[in-house]
Each structure stands twice: as C-alpha cells, then as structure tokens.
N, C-alpha and C positions, 0 to 999 in steps of 0.2 A: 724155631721159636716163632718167628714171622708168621709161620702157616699156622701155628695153634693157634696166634693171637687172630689172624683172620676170621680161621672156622668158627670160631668165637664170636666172634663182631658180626660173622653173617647168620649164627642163630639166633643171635639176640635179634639181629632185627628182622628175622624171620616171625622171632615171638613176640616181638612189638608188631607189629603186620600182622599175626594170629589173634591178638587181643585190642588191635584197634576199635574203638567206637564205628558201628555197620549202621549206617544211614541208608533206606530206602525213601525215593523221590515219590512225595504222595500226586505230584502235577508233572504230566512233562513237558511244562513248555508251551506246546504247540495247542493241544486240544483234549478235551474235557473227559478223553481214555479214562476209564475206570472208575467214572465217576457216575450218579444221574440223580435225578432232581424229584422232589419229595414236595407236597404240601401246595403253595400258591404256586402264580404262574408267572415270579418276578423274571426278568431278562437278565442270565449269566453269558459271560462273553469271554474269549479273550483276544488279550489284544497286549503285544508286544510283549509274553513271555508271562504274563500276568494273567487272574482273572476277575472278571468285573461286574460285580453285582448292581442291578438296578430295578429300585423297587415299581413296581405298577400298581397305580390308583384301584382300591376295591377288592386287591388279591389279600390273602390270609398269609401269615409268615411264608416263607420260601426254603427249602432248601436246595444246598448243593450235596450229596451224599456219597462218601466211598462205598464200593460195593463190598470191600472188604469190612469185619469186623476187629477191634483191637482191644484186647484186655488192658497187659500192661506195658507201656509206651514211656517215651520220652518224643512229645508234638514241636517242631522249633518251624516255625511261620514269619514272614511280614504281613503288616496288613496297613492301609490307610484309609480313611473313612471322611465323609462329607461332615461338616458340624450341621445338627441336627435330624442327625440320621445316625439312628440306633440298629446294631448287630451283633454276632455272637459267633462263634464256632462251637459247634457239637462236638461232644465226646463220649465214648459209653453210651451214646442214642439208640434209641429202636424207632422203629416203624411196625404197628402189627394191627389187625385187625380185631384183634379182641381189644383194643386200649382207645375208647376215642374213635372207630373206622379208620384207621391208620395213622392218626397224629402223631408226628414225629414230637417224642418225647427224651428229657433225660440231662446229664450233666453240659451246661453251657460256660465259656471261656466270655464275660463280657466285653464288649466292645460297644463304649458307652461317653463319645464326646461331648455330653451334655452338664450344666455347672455341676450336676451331681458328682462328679469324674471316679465311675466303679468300671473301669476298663479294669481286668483285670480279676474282678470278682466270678463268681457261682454261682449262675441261677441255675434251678431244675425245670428245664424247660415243659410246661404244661404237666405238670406233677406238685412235686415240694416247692416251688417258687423258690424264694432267697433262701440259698442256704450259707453263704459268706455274700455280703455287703462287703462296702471297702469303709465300713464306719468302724470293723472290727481292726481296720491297719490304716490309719489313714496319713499315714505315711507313703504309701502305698499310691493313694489318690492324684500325687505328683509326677508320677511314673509315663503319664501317659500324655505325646506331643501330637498338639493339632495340626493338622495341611502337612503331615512331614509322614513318613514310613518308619511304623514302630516293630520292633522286635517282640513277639511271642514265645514262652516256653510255658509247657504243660506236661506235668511230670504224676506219670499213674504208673504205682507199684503194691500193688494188694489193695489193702485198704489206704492204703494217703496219695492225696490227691494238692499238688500244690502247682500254683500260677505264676509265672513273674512277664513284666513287662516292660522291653531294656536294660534287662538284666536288675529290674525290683524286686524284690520279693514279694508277691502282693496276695495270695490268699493259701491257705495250708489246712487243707480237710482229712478228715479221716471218718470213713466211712466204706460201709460194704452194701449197699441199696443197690448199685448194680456193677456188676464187675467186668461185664464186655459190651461194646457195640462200637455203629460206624460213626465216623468222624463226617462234620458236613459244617458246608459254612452255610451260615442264614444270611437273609436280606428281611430285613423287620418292613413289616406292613405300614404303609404311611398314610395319612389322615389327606393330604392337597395334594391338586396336579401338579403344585411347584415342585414337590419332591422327587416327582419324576425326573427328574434334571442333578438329582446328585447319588452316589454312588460310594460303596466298601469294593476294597481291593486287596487281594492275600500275590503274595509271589513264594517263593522260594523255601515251599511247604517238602516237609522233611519227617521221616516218622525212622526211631530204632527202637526196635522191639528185642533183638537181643542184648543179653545180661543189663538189663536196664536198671537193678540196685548199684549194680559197679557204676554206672555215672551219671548219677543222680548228684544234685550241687548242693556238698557239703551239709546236711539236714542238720546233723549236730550240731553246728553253726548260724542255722539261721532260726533267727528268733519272730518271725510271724508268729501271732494268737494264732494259734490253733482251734478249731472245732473240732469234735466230738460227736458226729452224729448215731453213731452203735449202741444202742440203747445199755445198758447196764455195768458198763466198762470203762477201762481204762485204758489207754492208748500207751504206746512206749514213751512217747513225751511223756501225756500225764503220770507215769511212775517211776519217771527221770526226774518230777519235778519234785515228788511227795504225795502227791493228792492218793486220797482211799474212797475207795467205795461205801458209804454208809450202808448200800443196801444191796443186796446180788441181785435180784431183779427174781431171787427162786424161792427165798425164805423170807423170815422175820426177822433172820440173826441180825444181835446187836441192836434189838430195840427192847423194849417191856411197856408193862402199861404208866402213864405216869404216879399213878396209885397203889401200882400191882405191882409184882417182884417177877410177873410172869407176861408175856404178850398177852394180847384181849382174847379172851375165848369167843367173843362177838364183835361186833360192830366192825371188825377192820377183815382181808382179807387178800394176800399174795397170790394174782393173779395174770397172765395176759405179762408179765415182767411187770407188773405194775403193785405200787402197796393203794389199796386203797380204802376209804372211808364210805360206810355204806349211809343211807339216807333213814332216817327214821321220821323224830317227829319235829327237827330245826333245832331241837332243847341241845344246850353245851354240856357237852361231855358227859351227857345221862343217856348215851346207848354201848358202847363198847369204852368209850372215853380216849382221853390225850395216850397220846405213845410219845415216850422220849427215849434220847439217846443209851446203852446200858454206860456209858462214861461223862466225864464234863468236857465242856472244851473253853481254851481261855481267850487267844488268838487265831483267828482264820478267815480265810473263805471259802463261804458254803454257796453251792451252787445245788438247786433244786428243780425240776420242771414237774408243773401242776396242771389239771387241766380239770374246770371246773362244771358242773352242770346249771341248770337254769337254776338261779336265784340261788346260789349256793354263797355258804357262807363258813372259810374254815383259816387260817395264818400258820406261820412258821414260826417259832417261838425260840429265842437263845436269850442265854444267861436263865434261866429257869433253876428254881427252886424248887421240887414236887412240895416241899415238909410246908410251903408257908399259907398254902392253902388246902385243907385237907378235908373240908366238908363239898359242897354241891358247889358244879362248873369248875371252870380249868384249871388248869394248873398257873404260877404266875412267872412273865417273864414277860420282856420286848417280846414284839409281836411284828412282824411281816404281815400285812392286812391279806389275808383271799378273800375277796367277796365278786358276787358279778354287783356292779355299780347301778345297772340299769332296771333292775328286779328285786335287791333285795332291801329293804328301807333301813337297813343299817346305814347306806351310801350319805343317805342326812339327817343323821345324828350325828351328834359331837358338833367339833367347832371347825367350819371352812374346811369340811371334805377328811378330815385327821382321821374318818373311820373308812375308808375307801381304799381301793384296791393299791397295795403299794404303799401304804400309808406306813408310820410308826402308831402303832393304834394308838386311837384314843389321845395321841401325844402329836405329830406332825404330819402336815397334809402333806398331798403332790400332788401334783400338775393333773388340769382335767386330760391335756392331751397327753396321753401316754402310752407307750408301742405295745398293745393286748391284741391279744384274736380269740374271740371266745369259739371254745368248744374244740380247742387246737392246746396241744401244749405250750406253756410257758414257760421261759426262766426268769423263777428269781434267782438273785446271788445278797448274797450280807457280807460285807464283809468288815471284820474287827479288829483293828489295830491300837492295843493300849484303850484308852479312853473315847479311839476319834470310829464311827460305825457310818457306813453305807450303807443303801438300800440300790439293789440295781430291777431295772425288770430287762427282759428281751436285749441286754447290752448298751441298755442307757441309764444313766444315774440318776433315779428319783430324789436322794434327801441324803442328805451326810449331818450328822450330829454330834458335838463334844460330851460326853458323859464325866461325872464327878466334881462338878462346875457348879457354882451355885447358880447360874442359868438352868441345869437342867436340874437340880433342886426346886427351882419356882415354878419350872413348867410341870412338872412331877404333883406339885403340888396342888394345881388345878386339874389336875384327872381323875378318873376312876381309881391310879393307883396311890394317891395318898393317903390311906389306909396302911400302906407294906412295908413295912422298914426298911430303907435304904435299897429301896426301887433301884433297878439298873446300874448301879454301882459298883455290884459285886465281883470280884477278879475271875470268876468262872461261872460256868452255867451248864446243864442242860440242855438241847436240843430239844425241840416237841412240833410235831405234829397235830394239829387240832381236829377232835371231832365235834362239829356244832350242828350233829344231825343233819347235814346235806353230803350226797356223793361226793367225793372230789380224788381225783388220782394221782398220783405221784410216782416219780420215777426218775433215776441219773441222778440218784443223792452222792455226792460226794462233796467231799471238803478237806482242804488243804490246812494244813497247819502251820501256822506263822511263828517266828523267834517269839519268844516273850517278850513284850514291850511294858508290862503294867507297871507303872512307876511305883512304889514305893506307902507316896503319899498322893494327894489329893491335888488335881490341880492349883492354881494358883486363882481362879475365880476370870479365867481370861474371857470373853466371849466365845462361844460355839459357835459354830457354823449351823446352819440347819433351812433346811426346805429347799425349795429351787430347784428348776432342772437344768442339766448343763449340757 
C-alpha cells in the first residue's frame, strides 16, 4: 500500500511539473543578447543585472527591441523611472518600411510619472494614439509608486489585452488591430540637457507564451471598463453583461424609416461596416429621412460612434414619438446635438451654446471645452435611468438632467418643443438617427438595457441637475 500511495505522490508531482507555468527570461542579466535598438540613438546600458535607459538631447523616441516576435503572452517586468521622464514598453510592435520608413509602431504599456499618473494605460504608439487613458479606471491611476521599483504585468490572449501595475488592475482591451510583434522598451525624447541626467530601468523581464488562457488572473473577476475597439461587435464581457448590437455593421436590420414601415430606399446606406447618412441639400429629413429603432426602449445605455463631415449637421434622438410629428422635418424626441461647432451656424443659435455639439438640443448647453476630434470617430453614450439622463462624449460627462420635474416643465417650455405634449416625459421611446442633409457615419451601435426604474408617478418637483462638466 505504501508503494501505491508513493507511485501516486510521484505522478502527481510529475503532472504538477508537466503543467507548471514555463517562464522564459526575456534579459539575461549580463548583456543586451537578443535584443537591438530601433528609432533614436538614446543610451541603453546595463548595469548590475538591470537595464538602463537614458535619453539624448535632439534624438527621436528610442527603442530597445526583441528580435523575437510574440502573439500571445503573459509580460511580468520591473521597471523604475526618473519623475519627469516619460516611457513605455512595446508590445505587438513592428518596425517596417512601408509604415513611416521604419517607425516603430503599435500597442505600448505606459510608463507615465507625471500628475497625470496613466502608467499603466494603452497608447498605439505612432498609430491610433490613446486607446485606454487611465480616466477610463482611475482607480487605477494610484497603482503606480515614484523613486521605488514597480511591478508590470501584460496579459495578450487573442483579442483582450489587459495591464496591471502591482498587482492593479489598470486597463482591459479587446481588440484584434494587431495580433503579433516584438516587445521593446522605449526611452521618450526629451525637450533639455537636464534630462540627460535621468533615466527608466526594467530588471527581471520574463515572458510565457505557453497555455497562456490557463493563467491569466482570474478575468471573470475583474471588473476594469473594458474597451471595445473591434468595430461591430461584442465582446465576451459585453454579452456577459446584456449589451446587443443595434446594428451588424452588414445590414439595416432592426431599423426602418421613422415615417416608413420599411428602411429608406435613399438617402442612408450600409457600407465600409458603417450606417450612413448621405449629404444632400442641409434640409431635415427631406432626403432619405430619420431612421429609428424597429422597438422602444425605456431604460439604458446607448453607446454610439459618429464621425461627421465638414459643416455637418445630424443628433441621436431617444424617447421618440414618429406619430407626433408627421408632416415636414423630423421626427420628435431628446436629442444628442451632432453638428461641427466651427462651420456650421447652427453652433449660435439657441441660447449659451444649447444647440452645439453634445448639447440637449435646443434645451441644455455643454462646455466649450469638450474631448472631439473631427473627422475621427466619436462616442457618444446616453444614458437613462427612470427620470434622471446623461449625455457622455469620448468618456466624459457633458450634462445630466432630472425629467418630469416641473423644472424641466419650465425649461420645455422655452424651446422649440413647447408645441409637443408632454415633451420628454414619456416612459419610452424610440431611438433615431437624424438625417439633416449632411454625411455623417455611424457605427458600434449598441445598447444595454437597464432594470426598470420609471416610478409610477411624477416626481415630486425636486430640482434637477443639469449642465456642467465633471
């Protein structure tokens, strides 16, 4: 019996030894074997088991580069860094001469000791820029300790891509833009010769590439925002969470016209994964017309990216009615403002900006400074909870508002929509899309649906919230 239970005890730990976590050493130590240098001509060193980046006055970023390529990885590093000196480690990077005459491009690990504090975050380096900010976790933004040696982990397994720093959890992407390249650490270009004088340091750089979904740290558990950069999709979070796709990025399904019983036979067209609105002559909804949703919706959050042409002028519209306006121009509902601010003279009309980009049309302004890039996609997001409605753009909150309040009664009543019966009140609505004769694209419709919150009755007359940014 002794010898069973042995033979026993020595397979097991044969197959605990078979299925150990395989760590290969991406540094050995001594010298910079396997590695060489990409881009400027900053000074890497090593020095006591370490290695040591330091920038040169007039050079262009630097790298350090594996000569290996790695798809999907688990990266665990140290690193310490000068305050006021900004770096990164590469991941999924290229180097190639069709791109730039070789510019090392592609997903970067920031390494960022300045008050902003996004160590931790996603840039694409000389590509898509910010793809996770640490404003999307900024919980996150604590993670990271000056003059001391912090801890690194980088975890790429198909499409999700997630960072943590001392064991934070700090950014969680999903995306397939590119799915192999070398790993390199940067040394960022500096602006004075005093910079010459301070330095980023990585030590104890470790890459496993085998069964790399077996130990990955716990996903289902961690609760980072996630991004979504895969154009038309849903990720396994988002339909873990609820969220649907309003639009496949291939048809019209699940829209009509908002006068029609059928999608537009003109004016709109699914293309490129994109729905869009074609340009005619600026007149509202007198070329192909509004498209809405083919259902209502009561509670949620809708997350939309648009991407506008010169002078263009079109909004996202919920709680929509088609039936209450049935003759010429659109349909009626809250409104998401799309216009460009700087071209198209809608921007001053109305009162203090209320018809500008982000706005609640015609009803509440937002802030002149507001996170846009024209001729780039944007998100908006709405979202609706009972009575109380958000406006977000690019993941910062333009204006939150109480509805059914005799506050927004009053303000109702100095707009364009005091004509409408019981304006924005209504327990449900439509979705809509606006066609006001300018291009404008759209794409990544979806929207989560929330518990039913809508009370019963009417508020009590409390104050709303409304405008402001936070």
């Amino acid at each position: 019996m002794k010898r069973i239970i042995a033979i026993i005890s020595f397979m097991a730990a044969i197959s605990l030894t078979t299925h150990a976590q395989q760590w290969e050493p991406l540094f050995n130590g001594k010298n910079l074997s396997g590695w060489k240098q990409l881009g400027g001509k900053a000074k890497y060193l090593v020095k006591e088991g370490t290695i040591v980046g330091q920038p040169v006055l007039g050079q262009p970023n630097s790298f350090l580069t594996t000569k290996k390529a790695y798809g999907d990885f688990i990266l665990e590093f140290e690193f310490r860094v000068s305050d006021g000196l900004n770096s990164g480690v590469q991941f999924r990077s290229a180097s190639t001469k069709d791109y730039q005459n070789g510019r090392v491009h592609g997903y970067q690990f920031e390494i960022d000791p300045s008050d902003r504090a996004w160590t931790g975050g996603i840039y694409d380096e000389a590509d898509r820029l910010w793809l996770y900010p640490l404003t999307k976790n900024p919980q996150a933004q604590k993670a990271f300790r000056h003059d001391e040696w912090n801890k690194a982990r980088i975890e790429c397994c198909g499409n999700m891509i997630r960072t943590y720093v001392n064991g934070q959890p700090c950014a969680r992407l999903w995306d397939n833009y590119r799915p192999s390249g070398f790993i390199a650490l940067q040394v960022h270009q500096v602006g004075a010769k005093a910079d010459e004088q301070k330095a980023v340091s990585w030590r104890q750089l470790r890459i496993c590439t085998q069964d790399v979904a077996q130990y990955l740290l716990k996903p289902d558990r961690d609760h980072t925002p996630e991004v979504n950069l895969v154009d038309n999709t849903l990720s396994p979070t988002e339909e873990a969470q609820g969220w649907r796709l309003l639009f496949d990025g291939q048809t019209s399904n699940g829209w009509r016209g908002a006068k029609l019983d059928a999608f537009p036979e003109k004016g709109w067209t699914v293309s490129d994964g994109q729905l869009k609105v074609h340009a005619s002559d600026g007149a509202e909804s007198a070329n192909g017309g509004d498209i809405v949703t083919t259902r209502t919706w009561r509670n949620f959050i809708l997350k939309v990216d648009f991407k506008i042409t010169e002078g263009a002028n079109s909004g996202i519209k919920y709680f929509v009615d088609p039936t209450l306006n049935k003759g010429a121009g659109s349909a009626i509902g809250c409104e998401f403002q799309i216009l460009d601010d700087q071209r198209h003279p809608d921007a001053k009309l109305g009162v203090k900006g209320n018809r500008k980009l982000g706005a609640l049309y015609d009803l509440i302004p937002v802030s002149e400074d507001k996170p846009f890039v024209f001729d780039k996609f944007n998100t908006a997001m709405v979202i609706v909870r009972g009575n109380h409605v958000e406006h977000w753009l690019n993941g910062e909150k333009l204006l939150e508002y109480e509805r059914n309040t005799q506050q927004w009664d009053a303000l109702v009543a100095y707009s364009k929509y005091r004509d409408w019966p019981n304006f924005g009140n209504q327990a449900e609505g439509y979705i809509l899309l606006q066609d006001h004769g300018d291009a404008v694209s759209f794409k990544n419709i979806k929207i989560l649906e929330l518990p039913d919150q809508m009370p019963d009755q009417r508020h009590d007359g409390r104050q709303g919230r409304r405008g402001g940014r936070r």
